[in-house]
C-alpha positions in Angstrom: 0.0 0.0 0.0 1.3 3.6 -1.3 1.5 5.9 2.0 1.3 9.5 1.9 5.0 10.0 2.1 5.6 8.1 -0.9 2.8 9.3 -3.0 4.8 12.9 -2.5 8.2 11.6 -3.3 6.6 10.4 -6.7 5.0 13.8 -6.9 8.1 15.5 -6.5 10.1 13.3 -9.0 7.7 13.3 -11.6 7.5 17.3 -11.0 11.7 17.4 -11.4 11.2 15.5 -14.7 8.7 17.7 -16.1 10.7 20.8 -15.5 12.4 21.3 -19.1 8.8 20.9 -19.7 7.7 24.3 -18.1 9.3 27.2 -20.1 7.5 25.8 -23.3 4.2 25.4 -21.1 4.5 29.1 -19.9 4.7 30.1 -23.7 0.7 28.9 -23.6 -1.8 31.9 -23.6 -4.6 29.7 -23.8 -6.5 31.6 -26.2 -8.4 28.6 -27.8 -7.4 28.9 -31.5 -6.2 25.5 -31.1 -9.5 23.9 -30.4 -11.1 23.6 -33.9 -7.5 22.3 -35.2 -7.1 19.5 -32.9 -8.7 15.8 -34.5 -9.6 14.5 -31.0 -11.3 18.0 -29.6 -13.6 17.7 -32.8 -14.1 14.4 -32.8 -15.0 14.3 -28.5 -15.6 17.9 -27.7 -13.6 17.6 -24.2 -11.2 20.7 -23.3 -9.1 17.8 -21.6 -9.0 16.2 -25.2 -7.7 19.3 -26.8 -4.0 21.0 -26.7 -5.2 23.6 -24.0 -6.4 21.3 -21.6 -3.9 19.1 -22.4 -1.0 22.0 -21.1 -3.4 22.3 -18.4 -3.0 19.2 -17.3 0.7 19.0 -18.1 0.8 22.1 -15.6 -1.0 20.5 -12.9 1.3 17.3 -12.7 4.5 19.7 -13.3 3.0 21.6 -10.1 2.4 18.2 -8.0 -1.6 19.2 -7.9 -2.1 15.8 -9.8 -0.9 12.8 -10.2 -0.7 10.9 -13.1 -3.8 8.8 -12.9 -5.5 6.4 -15.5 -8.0 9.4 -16.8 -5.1 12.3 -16.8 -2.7 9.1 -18.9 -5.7 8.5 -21.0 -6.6 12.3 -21.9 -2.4 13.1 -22.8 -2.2 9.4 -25.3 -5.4 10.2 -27.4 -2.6 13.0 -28.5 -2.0 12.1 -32.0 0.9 14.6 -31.8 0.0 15.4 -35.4 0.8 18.9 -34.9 -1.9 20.8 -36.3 -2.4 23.1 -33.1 1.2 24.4 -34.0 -0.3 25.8 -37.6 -3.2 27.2 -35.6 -1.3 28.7 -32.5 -0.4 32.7 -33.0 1.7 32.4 -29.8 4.3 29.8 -31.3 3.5 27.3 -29.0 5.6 24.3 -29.2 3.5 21.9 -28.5 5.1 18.7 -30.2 8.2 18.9 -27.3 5.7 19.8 -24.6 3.8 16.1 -25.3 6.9 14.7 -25.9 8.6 15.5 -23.0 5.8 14.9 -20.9 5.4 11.3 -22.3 9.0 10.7 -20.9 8.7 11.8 -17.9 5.7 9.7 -17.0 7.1 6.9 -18.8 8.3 5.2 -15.6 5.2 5.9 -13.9 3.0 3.4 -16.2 1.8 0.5 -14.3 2.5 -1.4 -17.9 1.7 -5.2 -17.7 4.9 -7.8 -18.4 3.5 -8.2 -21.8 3.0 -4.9 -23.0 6.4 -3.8 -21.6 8.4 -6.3 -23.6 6.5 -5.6 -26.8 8.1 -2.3 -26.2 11.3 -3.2 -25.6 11.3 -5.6 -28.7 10.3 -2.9 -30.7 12.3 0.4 -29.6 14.8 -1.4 -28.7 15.8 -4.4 -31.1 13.5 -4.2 -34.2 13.2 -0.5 -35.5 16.7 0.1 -34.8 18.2 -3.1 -36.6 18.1 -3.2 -40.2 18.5 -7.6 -40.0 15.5 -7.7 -37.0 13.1 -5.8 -39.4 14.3 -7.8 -42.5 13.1 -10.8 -40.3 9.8 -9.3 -38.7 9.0 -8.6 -42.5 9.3 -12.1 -43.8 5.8 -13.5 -42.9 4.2 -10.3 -44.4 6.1 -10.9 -47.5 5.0 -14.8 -47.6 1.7 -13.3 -46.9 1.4 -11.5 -50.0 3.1 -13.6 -52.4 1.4 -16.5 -51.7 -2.2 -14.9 -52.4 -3.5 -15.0 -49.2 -3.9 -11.7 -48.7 -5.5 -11.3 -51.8 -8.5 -14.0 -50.6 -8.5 -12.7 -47.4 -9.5 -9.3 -48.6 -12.4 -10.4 -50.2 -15.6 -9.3 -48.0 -16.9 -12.8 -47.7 -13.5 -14.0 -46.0 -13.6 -10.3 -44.4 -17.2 -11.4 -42.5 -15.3 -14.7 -41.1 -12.4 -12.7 -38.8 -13.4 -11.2 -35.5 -13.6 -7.4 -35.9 -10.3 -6.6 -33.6 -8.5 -9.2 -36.1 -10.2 -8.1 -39.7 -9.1 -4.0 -38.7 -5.0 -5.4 -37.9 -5.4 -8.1 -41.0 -6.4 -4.5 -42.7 -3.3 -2.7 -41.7 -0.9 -5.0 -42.5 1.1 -3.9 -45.5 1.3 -5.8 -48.6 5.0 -6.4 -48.9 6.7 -7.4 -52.4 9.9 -7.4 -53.4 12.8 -7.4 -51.2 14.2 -4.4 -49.1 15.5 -1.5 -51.2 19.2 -1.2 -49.1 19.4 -4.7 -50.8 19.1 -4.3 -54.0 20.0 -0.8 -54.8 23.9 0.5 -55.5 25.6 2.7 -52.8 26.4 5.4 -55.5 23.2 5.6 -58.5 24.6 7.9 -61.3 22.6 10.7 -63.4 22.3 9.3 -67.0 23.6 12.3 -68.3 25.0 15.8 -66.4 25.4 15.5 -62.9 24.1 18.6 -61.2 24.9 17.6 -57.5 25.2 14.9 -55.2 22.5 13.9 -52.7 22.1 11.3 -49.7 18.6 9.3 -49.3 17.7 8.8 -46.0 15.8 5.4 -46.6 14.8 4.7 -42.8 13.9 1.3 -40.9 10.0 0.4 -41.7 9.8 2.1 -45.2 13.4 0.4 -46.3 11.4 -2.9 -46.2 7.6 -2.0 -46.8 7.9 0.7 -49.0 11.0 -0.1 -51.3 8.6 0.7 -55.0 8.4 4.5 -53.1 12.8 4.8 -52.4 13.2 3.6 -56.0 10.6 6.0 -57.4 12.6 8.4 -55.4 16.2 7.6 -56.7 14.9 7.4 -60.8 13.2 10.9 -60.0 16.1 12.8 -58.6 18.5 10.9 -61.2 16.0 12.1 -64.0 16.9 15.3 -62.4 20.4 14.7 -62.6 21.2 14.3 -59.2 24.1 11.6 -58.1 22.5 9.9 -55.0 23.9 8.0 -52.2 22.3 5.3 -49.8 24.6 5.6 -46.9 25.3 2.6 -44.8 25.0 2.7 -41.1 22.1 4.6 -41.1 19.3 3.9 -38.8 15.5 4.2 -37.7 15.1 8.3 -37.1 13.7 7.9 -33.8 10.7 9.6 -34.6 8.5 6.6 -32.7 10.2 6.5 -29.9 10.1 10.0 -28.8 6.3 10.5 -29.9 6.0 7.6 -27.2 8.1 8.4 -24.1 11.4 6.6 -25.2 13.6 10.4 -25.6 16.9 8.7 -24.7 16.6 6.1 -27.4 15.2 8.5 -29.7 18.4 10.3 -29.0 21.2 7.5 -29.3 19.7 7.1 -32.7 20.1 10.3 -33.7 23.8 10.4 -33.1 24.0 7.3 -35.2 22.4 9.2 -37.6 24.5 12.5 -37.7 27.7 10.3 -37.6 26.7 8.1 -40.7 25.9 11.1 -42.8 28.7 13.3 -41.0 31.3 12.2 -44.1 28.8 11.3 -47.2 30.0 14.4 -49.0 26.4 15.2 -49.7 25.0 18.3 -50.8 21.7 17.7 -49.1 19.6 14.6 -46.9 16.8 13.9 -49.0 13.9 12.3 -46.9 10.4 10.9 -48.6 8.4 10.6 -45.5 7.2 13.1 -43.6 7.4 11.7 -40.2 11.1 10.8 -40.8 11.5 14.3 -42.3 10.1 15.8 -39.2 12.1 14.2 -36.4 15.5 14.7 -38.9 15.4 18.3 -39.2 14.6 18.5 -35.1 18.0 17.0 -34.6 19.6 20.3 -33.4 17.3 21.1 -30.8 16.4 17.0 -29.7 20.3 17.1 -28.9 20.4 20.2 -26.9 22.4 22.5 -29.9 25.0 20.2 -30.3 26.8 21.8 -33.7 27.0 18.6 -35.2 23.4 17.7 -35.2 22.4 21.2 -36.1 24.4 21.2 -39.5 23.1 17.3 -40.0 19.1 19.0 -39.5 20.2 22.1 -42.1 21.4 19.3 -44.6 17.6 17.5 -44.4 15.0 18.5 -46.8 11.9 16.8 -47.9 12.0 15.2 -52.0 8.7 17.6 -52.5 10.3 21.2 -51.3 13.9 19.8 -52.8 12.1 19.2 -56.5 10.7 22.5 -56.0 13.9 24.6 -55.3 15.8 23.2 -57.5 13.3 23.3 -60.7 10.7 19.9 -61.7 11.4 18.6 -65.1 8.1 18.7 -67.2 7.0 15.3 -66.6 6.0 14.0 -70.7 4.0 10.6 -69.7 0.2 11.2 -69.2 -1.2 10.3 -65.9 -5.0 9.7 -66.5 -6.2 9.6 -63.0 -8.6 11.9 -60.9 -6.9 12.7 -57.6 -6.7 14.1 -54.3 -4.0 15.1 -52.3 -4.0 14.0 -48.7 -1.7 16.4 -46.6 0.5 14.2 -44.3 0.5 16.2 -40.5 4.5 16.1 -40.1 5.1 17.6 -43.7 2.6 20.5 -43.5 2.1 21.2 -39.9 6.0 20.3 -38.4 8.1 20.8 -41.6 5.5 23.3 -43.1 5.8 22.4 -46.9 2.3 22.9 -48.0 2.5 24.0 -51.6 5.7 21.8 -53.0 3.8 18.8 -53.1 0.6 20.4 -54.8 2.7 22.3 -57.4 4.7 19.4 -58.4 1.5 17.5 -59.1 -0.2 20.2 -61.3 2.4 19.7 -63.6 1.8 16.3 -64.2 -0.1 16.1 -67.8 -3.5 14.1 -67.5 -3.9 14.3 -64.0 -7.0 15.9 -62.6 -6.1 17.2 -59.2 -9.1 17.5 -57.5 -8.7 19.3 -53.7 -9.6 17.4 -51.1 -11.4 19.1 -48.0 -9.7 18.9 -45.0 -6.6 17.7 -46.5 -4.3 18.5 -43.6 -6.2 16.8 -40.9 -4.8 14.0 -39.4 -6.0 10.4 -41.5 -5.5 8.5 -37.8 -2.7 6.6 -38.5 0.0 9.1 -36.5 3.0 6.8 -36.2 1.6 3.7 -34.4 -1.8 5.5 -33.0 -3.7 3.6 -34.9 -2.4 0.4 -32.9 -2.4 2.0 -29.9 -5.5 4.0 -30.0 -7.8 2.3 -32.4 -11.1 3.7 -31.7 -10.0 7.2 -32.3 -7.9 6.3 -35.2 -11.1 4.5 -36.9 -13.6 7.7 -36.4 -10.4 10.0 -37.8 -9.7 7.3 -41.4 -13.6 7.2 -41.7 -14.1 10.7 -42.1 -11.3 10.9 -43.9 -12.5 8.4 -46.5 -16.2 10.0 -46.3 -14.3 13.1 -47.9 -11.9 10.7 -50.7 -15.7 9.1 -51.6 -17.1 12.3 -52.4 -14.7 13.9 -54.1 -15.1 10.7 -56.9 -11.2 10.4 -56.7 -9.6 6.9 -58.2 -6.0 7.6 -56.8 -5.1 8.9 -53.7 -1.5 10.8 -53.4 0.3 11.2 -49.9 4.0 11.7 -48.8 4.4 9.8 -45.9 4.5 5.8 -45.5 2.4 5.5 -42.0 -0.7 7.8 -44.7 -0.3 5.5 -47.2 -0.6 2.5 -45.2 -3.5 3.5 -43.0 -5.6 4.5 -46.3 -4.4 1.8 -48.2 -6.6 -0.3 -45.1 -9.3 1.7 -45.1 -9.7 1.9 -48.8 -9.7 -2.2 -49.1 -12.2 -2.4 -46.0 -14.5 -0.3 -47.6 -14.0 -2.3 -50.6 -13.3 1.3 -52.9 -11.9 1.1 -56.5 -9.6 4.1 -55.1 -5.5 3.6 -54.9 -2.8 5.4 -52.9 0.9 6.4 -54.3 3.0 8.7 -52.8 4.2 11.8 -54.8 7.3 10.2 -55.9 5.7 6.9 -57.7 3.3 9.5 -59.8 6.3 11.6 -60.6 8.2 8.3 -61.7 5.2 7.1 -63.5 5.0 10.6 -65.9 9.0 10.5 -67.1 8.7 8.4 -70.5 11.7 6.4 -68.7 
């Protein structure tokens, strides 16, 4: 049984591990603009479900006036961190290091069962980081696609069969083919003609495996553009997972992995193809308190959209007949800010009919691993998502993030809609005449 004594030594520590919290809190004028921006206040209507209440609360635990009980935990994970309150806040507010930091502090304060803790561990700590653990956690999806199972299992008679918790994870599980694209693809890929600079592609630690078709849409795109580009080994996951979910220290040794690896590519510039990555990258500076290093590593990182942008898009000459909708991903236009790159590039795709989609920038529900871990919210977010992709009579769907593509992708199948998703990269690739 807790006594009294102890319950205010926890107080006390938690409040010491909130304190690089409290100068971003202060920053907080709690004027409300935030509240129509932020998916969960929308969706629930709760000030304790909205980035206000949630600084309120932040406060209140940084102060010792709460503790960090089940509803307070519950209110600060339906964050999806996606951000959005940052576009909408005139004050500045950084709200993304606020959640963050808060999530660490009250890491070791879960009461997290023996199970759920080594699913964690597993997963921060030996899969996303290791290149040969997430070749082998990938194997089974690959069988699963090749062999055609996941083919008959999409149909909606097989669909009716599986328990709903089973048919919704069956639904999110990519459809892997092909091997990993750090396999198969040259350290060095040449221009075919002049070289106009030399680039490094930061190919990550899910998306390396699942989302290879995207890296090598990326590579023939910024060769076509005459760019030499390098996939430099010893690269890692970006960390971006573990410090959306409490695990700052990991998220930081990975980051230093990072900045070393590409410390000496000789690179003009990081390119990065998913926005979360993209995000987390060029917050290297500050997630390493200044260190000089990491700060020219995050000046270095630009996303492929704004890069094809500065440097000048290459009419694309092959029609694209589809009609489509862009779908915003969070951490490229609320955290990186590139709203107009990936729009622009796509108007200049012939045969395309770029429809706008409302509400592009609000979250889709997939937010990193949210849609594992909070799968009720992440359901009500993809389905009115896919209430607005229905209405708009769109056939192809166009993100720039992996974690979009794959929660869409789910949605799309469950629903059973003759609509596809490609990032920006595959419809660029798929307009050169080579």
């Amino acid at each position: 049984m807790t006594t009294t004594r102890e319950t205010e030594q926890r107080r006390s520590g938690l409040t010491a591990a909130l304190s690089p919290a409290s100068p971003l809190i202060d920053e907080c004028v709690h004027c409300g603009f935030c509240l129509p921006a932020c998916p969960t206040y929308v969706e629930l209507g709760r000030e304790t479900d909205s980035p206000r209440g949630r600084i309120y609360l932040v406060r209140a635990l940084s102060e010792g006036r709460i503790g960090p009980t089940r509803p307070v935990l519950d209110h600060l994970d339906r964050c999806l961190d996606c951000r959005a309150c940052e576009t909408a806040c005139p004050s500045g507010v950084r709200y993304a290091a606020i959640i963050e930091r808060t999530r660490a502090a009250l890491e070791p304060e879960r009461q997290r069962s023996w199970w759920s803790r080594a699913c964690r561990n597993l997963a921060f700590r030996h899969l996303l980081p290791s290149q040969r653990a997430m070749a082998l956690a990938v194997l089974p999806l690959r069988a699963y696609t090749a062999s055609g199972l996941a083919a008959l299992v999409s149909h909606a008679w097989a669909q009716r069969l599986l328990p709903r918790r089973l048919r919704r994870l069956e639904a999110l599980a990519p459809r892997v083919r092909g091997r990993a694209f750090s396999s198969i693809s040259a350290p060095i890929v040449e221009p075919p003609g002049e070289r106009r600079g030399t680039v490094a592609l930061f190919t990550g630690c899910v998306m390396d495996h699942v989302m290879a078709p995207v890296h090598r849409a990326t590579v023939a795109v910024l060769s076509r553009h005459g760019f030499r580009v390098l996939v430099v080994s010893g690269q890692t996951c970006c960390g971006a997972l573990h410090a959306h979910n409490g695990e700052l220290t990991l998220a930081r040794e990975l980051a230093r992995c990072n900045v070393s690896a590409f410390e000496e590519s000789g690179a003009d510039r990081i390119i990065v193809n998913a926005a979360g990555c993209g995000a987390q990258l060029v917050e290297y500076g500050e997630l390493l308190d200044g260190e000089p290093r990491a700060a020219r590593f995050s000046e270095r990182v630009v996303d492929l959209t704004a890069f094809l942008t500065e440097v000048g898009l290459r009419r694309p000459e092959r029609p694209v007949r589809r009609r489509a909708v862009y779908d915003a991903p969070c951490h490229l236009h609320h955290a990186q800010r590139v709203t107009a790159a990936p729009l622009e590039l796509l108007s200049k795709v012939p045969g395309l009919e770029l429809v706008e989609l409302p509400d592009a920038a609000t979250c889709c529900g997939s937010a990193g691993i949210y849609n594992l871990l909070q799968p009720a919210m992440a359901e009500r977010l993809l389905a009115r998502k896919l209430d607005q992709i229905e209405a708009c009579g769109a056939d192809l769907v166009v993100s720039a993030n992996p974690g979009c593509q794959l929660q869409l992708e789910a949605g799309l199948r469950q629903r059973g809609l003759a609509v596809s998703v490609a990032h920006v990269a595959e419809v660029l690739a798929a307009a050169y005449d080579s």
